[in-house]
C-alpha positions in Angstrom: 11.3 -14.9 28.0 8.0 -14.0 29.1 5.3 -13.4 25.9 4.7 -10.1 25.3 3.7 -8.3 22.7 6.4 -5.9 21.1 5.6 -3.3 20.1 2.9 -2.1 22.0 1.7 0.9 24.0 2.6 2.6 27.0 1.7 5.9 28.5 3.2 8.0 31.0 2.7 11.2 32.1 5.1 13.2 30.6 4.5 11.3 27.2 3.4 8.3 25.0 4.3 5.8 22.5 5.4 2.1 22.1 8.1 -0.4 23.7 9.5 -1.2 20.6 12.5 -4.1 22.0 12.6 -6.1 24.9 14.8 -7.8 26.9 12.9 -9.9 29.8 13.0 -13.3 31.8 11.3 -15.3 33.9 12.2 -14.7 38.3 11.5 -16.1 40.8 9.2 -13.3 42.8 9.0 -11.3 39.7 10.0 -11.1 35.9 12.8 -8.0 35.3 12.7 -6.7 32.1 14.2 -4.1 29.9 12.2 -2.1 27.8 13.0 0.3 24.9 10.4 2.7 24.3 10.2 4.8 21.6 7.8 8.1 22.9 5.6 9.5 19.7 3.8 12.4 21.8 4.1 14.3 24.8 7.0 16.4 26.3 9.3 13.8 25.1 8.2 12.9 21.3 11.0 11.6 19.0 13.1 10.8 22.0 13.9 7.0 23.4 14.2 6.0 26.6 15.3 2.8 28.8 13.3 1.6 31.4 14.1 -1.0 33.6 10.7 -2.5 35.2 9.8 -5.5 36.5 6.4 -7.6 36.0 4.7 -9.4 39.1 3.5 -13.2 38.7 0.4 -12.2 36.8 1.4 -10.8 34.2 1.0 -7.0 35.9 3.8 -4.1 35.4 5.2 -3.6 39.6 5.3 -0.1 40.6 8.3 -0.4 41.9 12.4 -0.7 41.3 13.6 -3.4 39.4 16.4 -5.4 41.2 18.0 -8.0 39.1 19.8 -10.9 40.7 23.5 -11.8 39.9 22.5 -14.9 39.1 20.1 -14.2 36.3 22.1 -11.6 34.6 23.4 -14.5 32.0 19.8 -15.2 31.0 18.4 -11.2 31.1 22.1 -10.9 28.6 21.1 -13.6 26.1 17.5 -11.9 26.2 19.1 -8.5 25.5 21.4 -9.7 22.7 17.8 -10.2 20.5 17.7 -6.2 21.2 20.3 -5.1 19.4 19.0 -0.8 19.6 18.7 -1.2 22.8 22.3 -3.1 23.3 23.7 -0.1 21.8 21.9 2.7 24.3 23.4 0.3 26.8 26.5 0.3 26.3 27.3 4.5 25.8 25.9 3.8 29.5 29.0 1.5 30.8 31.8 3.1 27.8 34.2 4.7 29.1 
């Protein structure tokens, strides 16, 4: 897992707050990542949200869509199983 700080801040521009769990490996061209964050003010304060972003090989958040490998959903599952609010969001997604 790549070494992050959690939590810390993030901004957007319909609100702010902190990624407060994630779930993130190493790529090969980029590292995906998970992220649960938690918004504390804006438009969307109290409210949590999943995003799935990926980070290029510096360290830098891409701006653009994640795409996650078959092969390297084992390692991005083990990283998610240490997230255990975000496991639950997750999983309303693929109940049936």
């Amino acid at each position: 897992m790549p070494n992050r700080r959690v939590p810390r801040a993030f901004s957007l521009i319909w609100g702010s707050g902190k990624v407060i769990e994630e779930a993130a490996i190493e790529g090969g061209l980029h590292a995906p990542a998970l992220q649960l964050l938690s918004y504390e003010d804006g438009e969307k304060k109290g409210q949590m949200a999943i995003r799935f972003a990926a980070y290029d090989t510096d360290g830098e958040l891409e701006r653009r869509p994640l795409i996650i490998n078959e092969r390297e959903l084992s390692s991005l599952k083990k990283e998610l199983d240490r997230s255990p609010k975000m496991k639950a969001l997750l999983k309303k997604l693929v109940a049936d």
